[in-house]
N, C-alpha and C positions, 0 to 999 in steps of 0.2 A: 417593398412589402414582403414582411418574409410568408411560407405556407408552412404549414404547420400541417402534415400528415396525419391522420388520428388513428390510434386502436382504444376501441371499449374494449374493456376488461372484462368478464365472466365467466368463474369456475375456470379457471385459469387459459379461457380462452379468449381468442380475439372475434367480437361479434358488433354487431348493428341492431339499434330499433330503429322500428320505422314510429316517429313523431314519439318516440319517448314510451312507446307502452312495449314493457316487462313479456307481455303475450306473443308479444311480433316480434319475434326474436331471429335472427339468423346468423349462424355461426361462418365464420369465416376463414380462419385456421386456429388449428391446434398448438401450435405452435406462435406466441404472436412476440419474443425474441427473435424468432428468423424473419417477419413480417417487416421489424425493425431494420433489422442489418437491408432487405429489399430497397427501404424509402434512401438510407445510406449510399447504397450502390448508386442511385438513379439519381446520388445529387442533392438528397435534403439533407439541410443544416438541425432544422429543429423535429420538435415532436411531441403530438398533445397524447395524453394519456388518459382516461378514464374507468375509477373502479366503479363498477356500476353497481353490484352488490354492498360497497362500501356506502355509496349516494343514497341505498336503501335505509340502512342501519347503523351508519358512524363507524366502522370497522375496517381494517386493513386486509381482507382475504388474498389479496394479489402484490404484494411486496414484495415478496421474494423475484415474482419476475416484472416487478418495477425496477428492483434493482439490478435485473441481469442485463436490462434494455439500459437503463442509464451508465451501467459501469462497462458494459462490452460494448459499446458504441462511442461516436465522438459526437452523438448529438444533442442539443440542448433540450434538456425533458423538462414536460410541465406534465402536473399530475392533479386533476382536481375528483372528487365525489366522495362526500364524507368525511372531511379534513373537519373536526369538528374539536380540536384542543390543540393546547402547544404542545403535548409531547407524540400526537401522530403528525405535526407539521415538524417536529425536531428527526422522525426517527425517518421521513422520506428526506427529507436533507441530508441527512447520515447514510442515506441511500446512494446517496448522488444526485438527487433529482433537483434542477437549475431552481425550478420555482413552482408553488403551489398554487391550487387555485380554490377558494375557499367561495360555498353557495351558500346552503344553508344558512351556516354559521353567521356568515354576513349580516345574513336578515333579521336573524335573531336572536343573536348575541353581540350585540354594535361593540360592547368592553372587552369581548374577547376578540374582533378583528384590530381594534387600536394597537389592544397587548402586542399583538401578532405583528403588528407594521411597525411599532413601535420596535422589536427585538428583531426582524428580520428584514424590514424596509421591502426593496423591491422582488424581494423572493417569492413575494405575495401578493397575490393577482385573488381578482374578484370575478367570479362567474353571475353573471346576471343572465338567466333563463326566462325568455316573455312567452308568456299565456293570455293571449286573450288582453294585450296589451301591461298585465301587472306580471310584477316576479315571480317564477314557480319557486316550488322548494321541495325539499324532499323527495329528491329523486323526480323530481317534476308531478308528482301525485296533487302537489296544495300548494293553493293561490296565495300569496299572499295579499297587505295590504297595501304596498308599494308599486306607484307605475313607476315604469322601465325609465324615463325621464328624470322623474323626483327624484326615484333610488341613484342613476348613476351623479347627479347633483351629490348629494349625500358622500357619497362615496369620493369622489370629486375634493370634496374640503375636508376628508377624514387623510387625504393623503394618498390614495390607491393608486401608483401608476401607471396599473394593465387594467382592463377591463374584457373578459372574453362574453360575449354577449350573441347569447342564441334563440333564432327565432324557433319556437320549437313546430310551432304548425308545418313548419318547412323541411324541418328536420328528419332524413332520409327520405323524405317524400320525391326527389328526385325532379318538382317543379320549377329550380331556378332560387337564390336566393331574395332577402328583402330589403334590395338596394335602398329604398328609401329610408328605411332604416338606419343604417349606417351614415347614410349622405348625412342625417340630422344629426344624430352622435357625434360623428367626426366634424361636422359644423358647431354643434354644442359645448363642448367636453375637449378641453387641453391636457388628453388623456393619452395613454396607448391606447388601441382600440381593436383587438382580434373578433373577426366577423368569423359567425360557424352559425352550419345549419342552411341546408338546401344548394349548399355550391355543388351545382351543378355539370356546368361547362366551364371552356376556357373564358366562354366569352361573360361567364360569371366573375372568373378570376381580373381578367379585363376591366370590368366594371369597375370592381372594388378598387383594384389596385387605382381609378383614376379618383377615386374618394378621397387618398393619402392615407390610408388606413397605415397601423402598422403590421397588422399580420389577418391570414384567414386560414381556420381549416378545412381541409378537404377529407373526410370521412368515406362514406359508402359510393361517391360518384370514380373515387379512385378503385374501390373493390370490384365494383362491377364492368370497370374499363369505359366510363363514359369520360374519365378524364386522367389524360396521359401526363403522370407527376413530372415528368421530367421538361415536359412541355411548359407547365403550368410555373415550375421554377425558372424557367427562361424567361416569361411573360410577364412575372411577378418581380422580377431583379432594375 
C-alpha cells in the first residue's frame, strides 16, 4: 500500500480543514515546497496535492508551486480540486504532475471525464468525496445525486482506474478513519482504491493496509505528530 502524504493548498500556503469547512482553517506552513522535500527526506515516494481555492471556483491559483513540488522533487504527484477542462488537466501535466484527480467534474460532466480517460488514460483518477453517504461537489459545499456505491459502479465501467475516496465527516476530525468503508470498496470495485480522511494512527494505517487497498493519505495526523510518516511507510510496505 503505498501513503500518500498530503498538502492543501491555500493562498499559496499549506493548510488543513477540519471536515471540509472553508471557516476552520489552520495553516501549517508557509512554505509548502520545503513541506514536500520533509515527506522526501523521511522516505515518501508519492504525494497528494490539493488546490482548495481552485475546488472553490475551477481555477489554478497554486501552480506555480505545484510545479516547484513536482519538478524539485523525485516524487510521484497527484493534484486534484477544480480540474474542470482538458486544458487545466494539460497544463498540470506540463507541470509535471504524475496524475490528476478530477471531483466535480466527474459528477457532472460524465463527456468530459470520458474525453479526459480517453486522451490520458491512467493520469486520471476520480475523487469521490461522501457526505452523508452521496457524492459532495463543489469543494464539498453540494450534495449531489449519486451514492458513493452507484457512483464508484459508474465510474468503474467508464474506465477509471484510481479512485481516491474521502469520508468527509472524518476528515481532519482526528476520530480514526471508516474502515468499513473501504472493506466494501475494495470488496466491490476491481479498482485502485486511495483511502483519505480521518487516518489517524498507525494502527489506522494497519487497518487499511490489511484491506489491500492501493494507497491511503495521511493529511493533519502527520502535521500534528499523531503519526510518525516514516513509521507509517514501514507498515504500509
Amino acid at each position: 500500500m503505498y501513503i500518500f502524504p498530503a498538502i492543501d493548498l491555500y493562498d499559496g500556503k499549506a493548510v488543513r480543514l477540519f471536515k471540509g469547512d472553508y471557516q476552520k482553517m489552520t495553516v501549517y506552513s508557509e512554505n509548502p515546497p520545503s513541506v514536500a522535500k520533509d515527506f522526501e527526506k523521511l522516505g515518501a515516494k508519492h504525494i497528494h496535492l490539493v488546490d482548495l481555492e481552485g475546488a472553490k471556483d475551477g481555477t489554478t491559483p497554486n501552480l506555480n508551486i505545484v510545479k516547484e513540488i513536482a519538478t524539485n522533487t523525485s516524487l510521484f504527484t497527484e493534484i486534484g480540486g477544480g480540474i474542470r477542462s482538458l486544458d487545466t488537466i494539460k497544463a498540470y501535466l506540463n507541470a509535471g504532475v504524475d496524475r490528476v484527480i478530477l471531483g466535480t467534474a466527474a459528477v457532472q460532466d460524465p463527456d468530459f471525464l470520458k474525453e479526459a480517460i480517453e486522451k490520458y488514460g491512467e493520469k486520471v483518477a476520480v475523487g469521490v468525496d461522501i457526505k452523508d453517504g452521496f457524492v459532495a461537489i463543489k469543494g464539498w459545499t453540494e450534495k449531489s445525486q449519486f451514492d458513493c456505491f452507484e457512483f464508484c459502479e459508474m465510474m468503474t465501467k467508464m474506465g477509471v482506474k484510481t479512485i481516491i475516496c474521502t469520508d468527509i465527516s472524518k476528515d481532519g476530525a482526528m476520530q480514526g478513519t471508516n474502515r468499513e468503508l473501504y472493506s466494501e470498496l475494495s470488496r466491490r470495485f476491481p479498482i485502485d482504491i486511495v483511502a483519505s480522511g480521518g487516518v489517524s494512527s498507525i494502527e489506522d494505517v494497519k487497518a487499511l493496509k490489511k484491506l489491500n487497498l492501493y494507497g491511503t493519505i495521511i493529511g493533519k495526523a502527520y502535521y500534528i505528530g499523531a503519526i510518525d510518516l516514516s513509521q507509517a511507510l514501514e507498515v504500509a510496505k
